[in-house]
N, C-alpha and C positions, 0 to 999 in steps of 0.2 A: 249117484254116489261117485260114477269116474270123474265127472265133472268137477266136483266137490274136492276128490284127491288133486286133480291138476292147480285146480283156484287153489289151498293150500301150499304146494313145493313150488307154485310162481310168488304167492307171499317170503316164502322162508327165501329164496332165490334172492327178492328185489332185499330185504332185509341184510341179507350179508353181502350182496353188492353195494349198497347204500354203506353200510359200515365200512366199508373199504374205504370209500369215498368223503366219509365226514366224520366229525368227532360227536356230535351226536343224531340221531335218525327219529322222528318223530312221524310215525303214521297214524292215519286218520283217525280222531278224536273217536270215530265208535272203538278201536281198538285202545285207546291211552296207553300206550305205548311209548315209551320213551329210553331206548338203547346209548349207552356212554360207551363209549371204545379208550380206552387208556393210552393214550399214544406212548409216554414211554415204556420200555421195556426195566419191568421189576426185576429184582438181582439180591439175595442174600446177603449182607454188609457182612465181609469177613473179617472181624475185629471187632471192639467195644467201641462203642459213641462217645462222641465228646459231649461234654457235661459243664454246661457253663452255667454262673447265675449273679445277679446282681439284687444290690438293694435300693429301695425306693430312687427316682431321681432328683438329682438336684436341680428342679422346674427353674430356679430362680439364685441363677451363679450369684447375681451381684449384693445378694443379700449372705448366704452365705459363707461366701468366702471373704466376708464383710466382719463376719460374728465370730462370736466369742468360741465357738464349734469351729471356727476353719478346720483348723488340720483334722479332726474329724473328718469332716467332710469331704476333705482331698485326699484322706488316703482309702477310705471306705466306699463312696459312693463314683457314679460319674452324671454327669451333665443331660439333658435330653437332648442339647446336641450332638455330645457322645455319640450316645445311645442310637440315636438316628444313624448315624458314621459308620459307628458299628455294625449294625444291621446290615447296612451295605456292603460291608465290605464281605460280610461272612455269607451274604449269599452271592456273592461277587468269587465267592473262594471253595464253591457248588455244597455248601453245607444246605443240610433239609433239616425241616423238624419231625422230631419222631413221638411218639405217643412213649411215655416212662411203662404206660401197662405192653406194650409189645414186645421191652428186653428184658421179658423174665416173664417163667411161666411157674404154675404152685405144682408138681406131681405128688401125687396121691401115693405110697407103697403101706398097705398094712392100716395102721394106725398113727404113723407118720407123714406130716407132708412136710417135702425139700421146696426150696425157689433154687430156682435155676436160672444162671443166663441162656437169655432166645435171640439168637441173631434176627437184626430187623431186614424187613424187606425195602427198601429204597429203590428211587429210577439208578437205572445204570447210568455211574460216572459221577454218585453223588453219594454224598459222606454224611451219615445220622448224627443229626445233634439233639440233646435233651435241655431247655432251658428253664431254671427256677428263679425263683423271688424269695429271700428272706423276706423277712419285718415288714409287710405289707401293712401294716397297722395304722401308719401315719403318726408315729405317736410324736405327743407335745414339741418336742425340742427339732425333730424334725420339719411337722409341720410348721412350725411358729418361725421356720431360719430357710427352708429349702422346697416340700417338697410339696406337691397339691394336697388337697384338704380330704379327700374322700371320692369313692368310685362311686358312681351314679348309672341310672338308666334316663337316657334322655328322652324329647318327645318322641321320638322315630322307633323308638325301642333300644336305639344302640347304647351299647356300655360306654360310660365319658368320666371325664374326673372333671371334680366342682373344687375350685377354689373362692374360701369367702372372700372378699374385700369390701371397701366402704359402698360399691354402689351395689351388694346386696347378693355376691357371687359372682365365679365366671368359668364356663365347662370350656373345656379342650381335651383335645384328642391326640396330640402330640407331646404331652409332658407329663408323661407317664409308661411305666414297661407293659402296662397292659393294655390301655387304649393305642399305643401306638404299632405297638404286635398287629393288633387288630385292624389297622387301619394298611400298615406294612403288607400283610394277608391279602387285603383286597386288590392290589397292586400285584403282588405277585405270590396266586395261590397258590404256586407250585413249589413254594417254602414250607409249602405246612403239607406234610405226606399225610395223609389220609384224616385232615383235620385237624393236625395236633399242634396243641399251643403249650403249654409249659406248667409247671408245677406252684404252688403258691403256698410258702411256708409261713405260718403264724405262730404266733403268741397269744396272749392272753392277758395280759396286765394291763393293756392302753386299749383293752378292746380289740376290733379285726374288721380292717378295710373302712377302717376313718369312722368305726362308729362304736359306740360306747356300752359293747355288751359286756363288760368288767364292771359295770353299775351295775349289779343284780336288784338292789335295795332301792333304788331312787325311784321316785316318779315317773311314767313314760318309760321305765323299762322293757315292756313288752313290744312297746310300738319300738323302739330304736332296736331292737332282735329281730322284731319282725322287718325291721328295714335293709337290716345287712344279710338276710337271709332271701328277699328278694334276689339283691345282689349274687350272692352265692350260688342263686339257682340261674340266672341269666349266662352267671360265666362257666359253671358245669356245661350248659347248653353250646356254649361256644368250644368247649374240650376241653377247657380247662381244669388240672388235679388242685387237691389241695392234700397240706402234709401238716404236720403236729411239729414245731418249732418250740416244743417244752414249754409251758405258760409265765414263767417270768426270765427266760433266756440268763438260767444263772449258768456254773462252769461246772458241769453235770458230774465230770470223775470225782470231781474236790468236795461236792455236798454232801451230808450225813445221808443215811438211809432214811431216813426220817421227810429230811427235805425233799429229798427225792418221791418219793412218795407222795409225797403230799403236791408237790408241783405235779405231777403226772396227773392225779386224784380233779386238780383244782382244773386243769386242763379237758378232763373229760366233763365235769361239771359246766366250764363256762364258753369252752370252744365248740367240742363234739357237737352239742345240739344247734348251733349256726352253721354249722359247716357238714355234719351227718358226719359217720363212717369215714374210715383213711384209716391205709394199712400200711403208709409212708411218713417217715420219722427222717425229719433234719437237724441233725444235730445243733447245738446253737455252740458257735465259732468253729465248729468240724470235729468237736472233741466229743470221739467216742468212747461208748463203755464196754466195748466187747469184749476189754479184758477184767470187767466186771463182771462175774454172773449171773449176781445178786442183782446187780441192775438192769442189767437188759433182759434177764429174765422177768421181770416186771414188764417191761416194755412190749417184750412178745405175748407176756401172758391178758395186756391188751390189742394182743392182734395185729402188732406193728408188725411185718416182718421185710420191708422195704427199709436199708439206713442210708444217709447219706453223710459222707462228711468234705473234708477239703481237701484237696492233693491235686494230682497234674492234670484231671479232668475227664479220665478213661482207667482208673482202676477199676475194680471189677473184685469183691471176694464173695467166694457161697458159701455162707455156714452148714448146722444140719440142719435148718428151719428158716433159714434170714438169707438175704443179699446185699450186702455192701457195693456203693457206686462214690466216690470219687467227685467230687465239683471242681471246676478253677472258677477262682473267684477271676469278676472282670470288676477292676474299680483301680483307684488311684498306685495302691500297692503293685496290682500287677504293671502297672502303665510304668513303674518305675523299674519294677524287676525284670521285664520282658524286651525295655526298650530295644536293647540290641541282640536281642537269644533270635535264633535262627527256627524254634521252635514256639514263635509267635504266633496268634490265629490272626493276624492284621499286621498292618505296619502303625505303629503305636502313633506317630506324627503326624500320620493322616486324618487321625480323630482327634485329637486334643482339640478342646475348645481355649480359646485366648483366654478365656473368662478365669481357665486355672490359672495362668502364669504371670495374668493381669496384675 
């Protein structure tokens, strides 16, 4: 038995000398054992995160800024070499990604439950960011002018976008905000604090994620559901949220009750069951109804209780039941409105592609 105690505290001994020593400690296979040591030191972020998001890329400047959509396109979207630019520069400027479920917790009192803001944990010396995606849809006039065709799983398993062309498709992993996150991550995983990649806001009238589940009625309905639903469960797996983008992105204060309704209604019907559960609501163009009661009490009474809209990118309100957060949009608008404000997340001429001014 003393023997036994000694062989034990020269284990525990070699173990935390070994973690001194290495970032992670692997002893012998009868034990599987595998120790990670966190090199940076974690630190409370004192303040709200910044809150950025973009819509689909435009994969293919010389087409659309070619079409009858330009200005569309230059003031809403940006480039995937933007995007690429971008990225650099914001981890370039010690921002991290943060999980949307770590800045806000639900408390329980009574019969009531509050959301609350929860300051996140970050390495010390770095700044929490949260990133979404509207209209991931790919719908028609985008895809047909700018952006790839549809999210894919390739043969390796990884998530890719497929665009069709005459010789019968073509996957890439750089012309896109999600495949390129992903590929961004594997470069440098100390971008994504505790795995977290971004929130992905839909609709419902062109379908969700390049595929066609707004055909409820057609033929090979079940198979193209069951296709985007694979999808949905690969990018769950990778951390990815998904959020309710209202199902035909109308201008939510101005529609009748009626409409409203009914669009909420048609969105639990045609999105909910591809995407599961979401208790995150993104406004479509940032216009909320919170000085609606009648509306957003709807909206809560399906369980929304995460809103998001547009403003400087770090507001921050708590109802008695909901949380409001804040986005800045990054896309053509901002590039125009930021170029000289001293309270830029980049320097705006760093990233412009020619392809805009062309």
């Amino acid at each position: 038995m003393f023997k036994r105690r000694i062989l034990v505290c020269f284990l525990f001994s070699f173990i935390i000398f070994s973690c001194a020593n290495s970032n992670t400690v692997k002893i012998s296979d009868d034990f599987n054992l595998d120790m990670q040591v966190q090199e940076a030191e974690m630190v409370l972020y004192d303040g709200p995160p910044m809150h950025i998001f973009f819509h689909p890329l435009v994969a293919r400047p010389e087409t659309a800024f070619r079409s009858r959509y330009r200005e569309h396109f230059l003031e809403w979207y940006v480039t995937a070499y933007e995007y690429r630019k971008i990225l650099d520069e914001i981890y370039a400027s010690d921002f991290v990604l943060v999980d949307i479920n770590e800045v806000y917790e639900i408390i329980n009192t009574g019969n009531r439950a509050r959301v609350v803001y929860k300051k996140p944990f970050v390495p010390k010396g770095k700044k929490p960011m949260i990133l979404s995606i509207d209209d991931l849809s790919y719908y028609d006039i985008v895809r047909r002018n700018a952006s790839v065709h549809k999210l894919v799983v390739d043969n390796n398993g990884n998530i890719a976008a497929w665009t069709d062309n005459k010789n019968g498709g073509e996957i890439s992993y750089d012309l896109d905000v999600v495949t390129y996150l992903e590929e961004f991550i594997k470069k440098h995983p100390d971008f994504s604090v505790r795995g977290a990649r971004g929130i992905i806001a839909l609709t419902g009238f062109e379908g969700v994620l390049g595929y066609a589940t707004h055909k409820i009625n057609n033929a090979g309905y079940e198979e193209e559901k069951q296709r985007a639903i694979t999808i949905v469960k690969k990018l769950k797996q990778l951390g990815w949220r998904f959020a309710s983008h209202s199902w035909g992105h109308p201008h939510l204060p101005e529609i009748s009750i009626e409409q409203f309704i009914s669009d909420a209604d048609r969105w639990d019907r045609e999105v909910r069951p591809v995407l599961g559960d979401t208790n995150l609501y993104i406004y479509p163009y940032g216009e909320g109804v919170e000085g609606n009661e009648e509306k957003h009490r709807i909206l809560r009474e399906k369980k929304f209780n995460v809103f998001f809209g547009v403003g400087r990118g770090t507001g921050c309100r708590e109802g008695q039941s909901y949380i409001y957060f804040d986005r800045r949009n990054i896309d053509g608008v901002y590039f125009r409105l930021f170029k000289n404000r001293t309270d830029r997340l980049f320097n705006i001429e760093d990233v412009i592609d020619a392809a805009r001014t062309g």
